[in-house]
C-alpha positions in Angstrom: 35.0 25.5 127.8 36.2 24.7 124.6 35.6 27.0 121.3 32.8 25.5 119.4 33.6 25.0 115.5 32.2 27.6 112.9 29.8 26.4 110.8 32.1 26.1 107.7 35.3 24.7 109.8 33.0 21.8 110.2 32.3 21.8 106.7 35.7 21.8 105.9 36.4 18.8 108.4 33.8 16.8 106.6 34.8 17.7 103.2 37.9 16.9 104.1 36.9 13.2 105.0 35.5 12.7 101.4 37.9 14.6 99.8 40.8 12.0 101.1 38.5 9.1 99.9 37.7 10.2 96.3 41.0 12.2 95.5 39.1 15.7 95.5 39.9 18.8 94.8 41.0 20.7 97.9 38.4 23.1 99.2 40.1 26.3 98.7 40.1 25.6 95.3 36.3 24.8 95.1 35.4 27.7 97.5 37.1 30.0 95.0 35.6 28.9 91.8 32.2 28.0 92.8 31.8 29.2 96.4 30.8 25.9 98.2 30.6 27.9 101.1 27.5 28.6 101.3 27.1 24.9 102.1 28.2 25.8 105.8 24.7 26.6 106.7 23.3 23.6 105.2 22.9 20.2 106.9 22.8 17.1 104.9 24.0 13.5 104.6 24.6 14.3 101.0 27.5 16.5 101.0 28.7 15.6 97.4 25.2 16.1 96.3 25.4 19.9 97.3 29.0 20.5 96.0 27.9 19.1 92.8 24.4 21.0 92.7 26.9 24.6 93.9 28.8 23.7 91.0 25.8 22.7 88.2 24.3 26.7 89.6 27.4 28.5 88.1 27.3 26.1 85.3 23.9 26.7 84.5 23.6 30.1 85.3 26.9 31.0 82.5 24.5 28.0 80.0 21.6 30.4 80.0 23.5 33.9 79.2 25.3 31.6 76.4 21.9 30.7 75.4 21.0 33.9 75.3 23.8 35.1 73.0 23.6 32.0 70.9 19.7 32.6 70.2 18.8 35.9 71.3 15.5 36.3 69.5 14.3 36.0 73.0 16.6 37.9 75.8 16.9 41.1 75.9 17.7 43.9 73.3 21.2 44.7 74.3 21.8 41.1 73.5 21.6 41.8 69.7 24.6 44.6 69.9 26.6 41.7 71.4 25.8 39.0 68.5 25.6 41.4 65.8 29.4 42.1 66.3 30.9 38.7 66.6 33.2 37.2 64.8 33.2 33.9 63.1 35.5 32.7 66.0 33.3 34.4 69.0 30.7 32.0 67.3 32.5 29.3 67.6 33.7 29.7 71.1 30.0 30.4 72.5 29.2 27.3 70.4 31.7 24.8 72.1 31.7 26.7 75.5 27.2 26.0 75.0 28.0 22.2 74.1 30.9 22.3 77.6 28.0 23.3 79.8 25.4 21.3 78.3 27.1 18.0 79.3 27.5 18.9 82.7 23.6 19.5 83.1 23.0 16.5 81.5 25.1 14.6 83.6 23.9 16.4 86.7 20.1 15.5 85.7 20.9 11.5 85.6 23.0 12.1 88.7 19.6 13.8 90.1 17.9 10.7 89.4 19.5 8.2 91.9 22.1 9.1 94.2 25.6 7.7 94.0 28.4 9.5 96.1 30.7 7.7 93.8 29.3 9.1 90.8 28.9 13.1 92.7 32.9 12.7 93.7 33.4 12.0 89.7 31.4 15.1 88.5 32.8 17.2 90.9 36.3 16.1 89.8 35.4 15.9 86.0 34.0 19.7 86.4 37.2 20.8 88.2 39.5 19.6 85.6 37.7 20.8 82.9 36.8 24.6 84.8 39.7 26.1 83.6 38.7 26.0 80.1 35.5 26.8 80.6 36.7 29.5 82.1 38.8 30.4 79.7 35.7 30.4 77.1 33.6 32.3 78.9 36.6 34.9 79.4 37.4 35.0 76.0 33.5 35.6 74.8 33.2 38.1 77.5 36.1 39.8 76.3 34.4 40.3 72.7 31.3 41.7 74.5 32.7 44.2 76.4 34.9 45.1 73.0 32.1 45.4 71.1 30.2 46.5 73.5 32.2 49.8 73.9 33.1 50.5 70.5 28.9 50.4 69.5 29.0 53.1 72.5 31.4 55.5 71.0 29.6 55.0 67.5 26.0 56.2 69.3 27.9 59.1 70.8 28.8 59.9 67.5 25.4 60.5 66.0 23.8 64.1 65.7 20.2 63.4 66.7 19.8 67.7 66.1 
């Protein structure tokens, strides 16, 4: 009796059908920066549709901490050591990186509105090319956090609350 194909070894297969048609990224690279994975477990007709809405959750999910740091009069407290300690050029960063993620999820919402595999198989490859520096943005701004971060750390320890 033959071996019945996982769940996302079919995925794969039919990603790989697409993929060929609309010059995709492969699906290693896809699975590693936005974990289409999870798709295995999914059945659909639309299987650009839930690449593209994997992709818009990581997208949206680094849009609202940049939010937060960008306006943080309403997150949480530990947001304002973070902004307080920027530098004219973290600003600027968060600022591009917010106006990066904010055309994707405008995009995404039109491409939410009528279906066009055409139109998914562009976003996906628009959002793969331009990953890496987004990526690179959001490393760089982390960076400054956790810098900053630390060093208001070691001046609290500092204090003599006695």
């Amino acid at each position: 009796m033959p071996k019945k194909e996982s769940c996302l070894e079919e995925l794969k297969k039919k990603y790989r059908a697409i993929q060929s048609k609309y010059k995709l990224p492969d699906f290693a690279y896809l699975n590693e920066n936005f974990e289409v994975e999870k798709l295995a477990e999914e059945e659909t007709d639309f299987l650009l549709r839930g690449v593209r809405k994997i992709i818009l959750e990581k997208i949206v999910s680094y849009l609202q901490f940049n939010e937060l740091l960008l306006n943080p009069s309403n997150g949480p407290m530990f947001f304002f050591a973070f902004v307080s300690s920027f530098s004219l050029d973290d600003k600027k960063t968060a600022e591009s990186l917010y106006e990066k993620l904010v055309d994707f999820e405008i995009e995404a919402m039109d491409l939410n509105n009528e279906y066009s595999e055409e139109k998914e198989a562009a976003f996906i490859k628009r959002a793969c090319k331009e990953w890496q520096d987004v990526k690179e943005d959001i490393s760089s701004v982390l960076k400054s956090i956790k810098a900053n971060w630390k060093v208001k750390r070691e001046k609290k320890d500092r204090n003599y609350f006695g």
